[in-house]
C-alpha positions in Angstrom: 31.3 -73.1 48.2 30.2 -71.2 45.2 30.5 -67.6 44.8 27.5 -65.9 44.8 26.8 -63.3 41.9 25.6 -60.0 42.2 23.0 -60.8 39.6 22.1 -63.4 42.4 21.7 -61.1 46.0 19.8 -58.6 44.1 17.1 -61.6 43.2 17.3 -62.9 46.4 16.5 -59.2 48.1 13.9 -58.7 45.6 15.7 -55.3 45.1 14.3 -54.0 47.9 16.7 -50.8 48.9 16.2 -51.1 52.8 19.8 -49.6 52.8 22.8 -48.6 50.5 24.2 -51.7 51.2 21.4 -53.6 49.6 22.0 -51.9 46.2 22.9 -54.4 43.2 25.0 -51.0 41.9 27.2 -51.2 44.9 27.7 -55.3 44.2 28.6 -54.9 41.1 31.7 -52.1 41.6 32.7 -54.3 44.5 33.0 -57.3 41.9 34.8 -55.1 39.3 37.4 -53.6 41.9 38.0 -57.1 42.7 38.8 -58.1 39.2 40.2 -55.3 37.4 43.8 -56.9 37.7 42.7 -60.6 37.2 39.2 -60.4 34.6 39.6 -57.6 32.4 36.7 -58.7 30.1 34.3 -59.3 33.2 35.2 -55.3 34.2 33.8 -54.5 31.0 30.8 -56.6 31.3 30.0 -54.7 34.8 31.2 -51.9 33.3 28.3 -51.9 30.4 26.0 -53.0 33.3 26.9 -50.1 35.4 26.2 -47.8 32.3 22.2 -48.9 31.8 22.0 -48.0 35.8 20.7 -44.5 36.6 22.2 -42.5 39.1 19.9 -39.8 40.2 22.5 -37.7 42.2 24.1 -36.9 38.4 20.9 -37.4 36.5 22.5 -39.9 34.4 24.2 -43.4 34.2 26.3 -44.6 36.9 29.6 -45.2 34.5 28.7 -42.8 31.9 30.3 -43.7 28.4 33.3 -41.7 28.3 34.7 -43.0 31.7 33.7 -47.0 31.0 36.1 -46.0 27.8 38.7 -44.6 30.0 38.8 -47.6 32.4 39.3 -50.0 29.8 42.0 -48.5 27.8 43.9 -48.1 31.1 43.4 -52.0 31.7 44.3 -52.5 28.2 47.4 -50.5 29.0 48.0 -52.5 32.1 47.5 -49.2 34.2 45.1 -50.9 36.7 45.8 -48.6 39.3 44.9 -45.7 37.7 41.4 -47.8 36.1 41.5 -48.2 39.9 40.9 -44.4 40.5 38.4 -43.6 37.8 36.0 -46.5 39.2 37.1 -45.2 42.9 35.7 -41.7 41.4 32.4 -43.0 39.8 31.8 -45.2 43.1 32.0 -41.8 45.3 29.6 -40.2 42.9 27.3 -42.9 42.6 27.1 -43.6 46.6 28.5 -40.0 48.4 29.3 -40.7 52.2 30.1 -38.6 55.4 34.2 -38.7 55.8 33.7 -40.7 58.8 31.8 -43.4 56.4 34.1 -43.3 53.5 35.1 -46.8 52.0 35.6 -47.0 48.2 35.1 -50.9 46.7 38.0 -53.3 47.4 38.6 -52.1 50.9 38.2 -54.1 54.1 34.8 -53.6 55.9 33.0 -51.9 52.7 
């Protein structure tokens, strides 16, 4: 069974946002939580997709410059679970829940 992209379920949905878990956004930090320890150089290709993305709750990109930086030197440093944080922090920006709703990417049931 091939994994599916998120390039792929957002074609498939025809970006239609019925809910925030239909956003190709939210795909695409689950994939780079996922990888940060094993595809460093994929990170950084989500990373510089996640920077063209607007996020209208900050009026401006998702991953804004500065941070996409900072998560890269940290994986270049081996510091993944601090990369971990900053991408944690940009998620919670990006897609702001309720405490009771609260799941940052990587974690079961998000």
């Amino acid at each position: 069974m091939t994994e599916e992209t998120p390039e792929a379920r957002a074609y498939k949905r025809g970006f239609r946002q019925k809910n925030k878990r239909d956003d190709y956004a939210l795909d695409l930090f689950h994939e780079a939580r996922a990888k940060l320890t094993s595809d460093p150089a994929r990170v950084g290709q989500i990373l510089g997709e996640l920077s063209r993305l607007y996020n209208a709750l900050a009026d401006g990109p998702i991953i804004d410059l500065a941070t996409r930086a900072a998560i890269m030197a940290r994986l270049e440093a081996g510091r993944s679970d601090e990369a971990a944080d900053l991408l944690d922090r940009r998620y919670q920006l990006y897609a702001p829940f309720d405490d009771s709703e609260r799941r940052g990417p990587g974690t079961p049931g998000a």
